[in-house]
N, C-alpha and C positions, 0 to 999 in steps of 0.2 A: 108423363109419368104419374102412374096414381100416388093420392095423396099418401096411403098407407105406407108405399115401397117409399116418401120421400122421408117419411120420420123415421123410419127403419135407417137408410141409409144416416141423417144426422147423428141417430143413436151408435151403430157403429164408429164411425168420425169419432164422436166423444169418448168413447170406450178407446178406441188406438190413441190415443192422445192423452191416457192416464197412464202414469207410475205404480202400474197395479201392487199393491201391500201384500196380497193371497198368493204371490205366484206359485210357492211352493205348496199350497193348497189346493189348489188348482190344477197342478203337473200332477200330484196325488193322487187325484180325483180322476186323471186321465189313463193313468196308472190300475188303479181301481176298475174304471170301464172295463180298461182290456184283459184284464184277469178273469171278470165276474161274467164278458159274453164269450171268453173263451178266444179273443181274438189277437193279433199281433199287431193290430195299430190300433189304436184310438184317437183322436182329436178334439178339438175346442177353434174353433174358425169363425170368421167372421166375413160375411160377405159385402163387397165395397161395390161399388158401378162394374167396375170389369175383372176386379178380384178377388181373391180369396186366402185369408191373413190366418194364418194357424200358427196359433199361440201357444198352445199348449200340444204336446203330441208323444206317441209312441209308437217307434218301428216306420217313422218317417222322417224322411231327410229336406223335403225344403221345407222352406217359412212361406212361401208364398205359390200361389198357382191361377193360371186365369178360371175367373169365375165361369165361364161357358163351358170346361173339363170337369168341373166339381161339382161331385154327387149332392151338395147342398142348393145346387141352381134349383134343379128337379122339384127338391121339397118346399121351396121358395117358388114355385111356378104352381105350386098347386097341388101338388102331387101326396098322399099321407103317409102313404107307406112305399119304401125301398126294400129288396131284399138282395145283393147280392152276394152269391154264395164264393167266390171267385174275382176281385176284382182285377187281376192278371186278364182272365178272359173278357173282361169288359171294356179294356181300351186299344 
């Protein structure tokens, strides 16, 4: 495992294991996204070894999904930019 993905994950771990104080600053802010890009979900995730912990969210229903489904694996592989116009047609 590169050195880089091994601090990322530590930093994750510590972030899931805080009592965040913002939450409702946070949920705002996710709230805010999906107004300003026009869309019906937004989120705030965090990606662990094999998952993917969403925290904060709009117009979605679980807390959690495997990392190898979520569109943040991609961006974390390497990838700069996503554009999906439809994510119904992408799964």
């Amino acid at each position: 495992m590169p050195l880089r993905e091994l601090a990322r994950l530590q930093t994750v771990h510590r972030f899931l294991k805080l009592d965040i104080n913002q939450q409702e600053e946070l949920q705002e802010l996710v709230h805010l996204a999906s107004e300003i890009c026009g869309t019906p979900t937004a989120l705030i995730t965090f990606l662990a070894e094999s998952t993917q912990f969403i925290k904060f969210k709009v117009g979605f229903e679980p807390d959690t999904t495997l990392r190898e489904v979520s569109f943040c694996s991609y961006l974390m592989e390497g990838q700069t930019e996503m554009v999906i116009p439809d994510t119904n047609l992408s799964m």
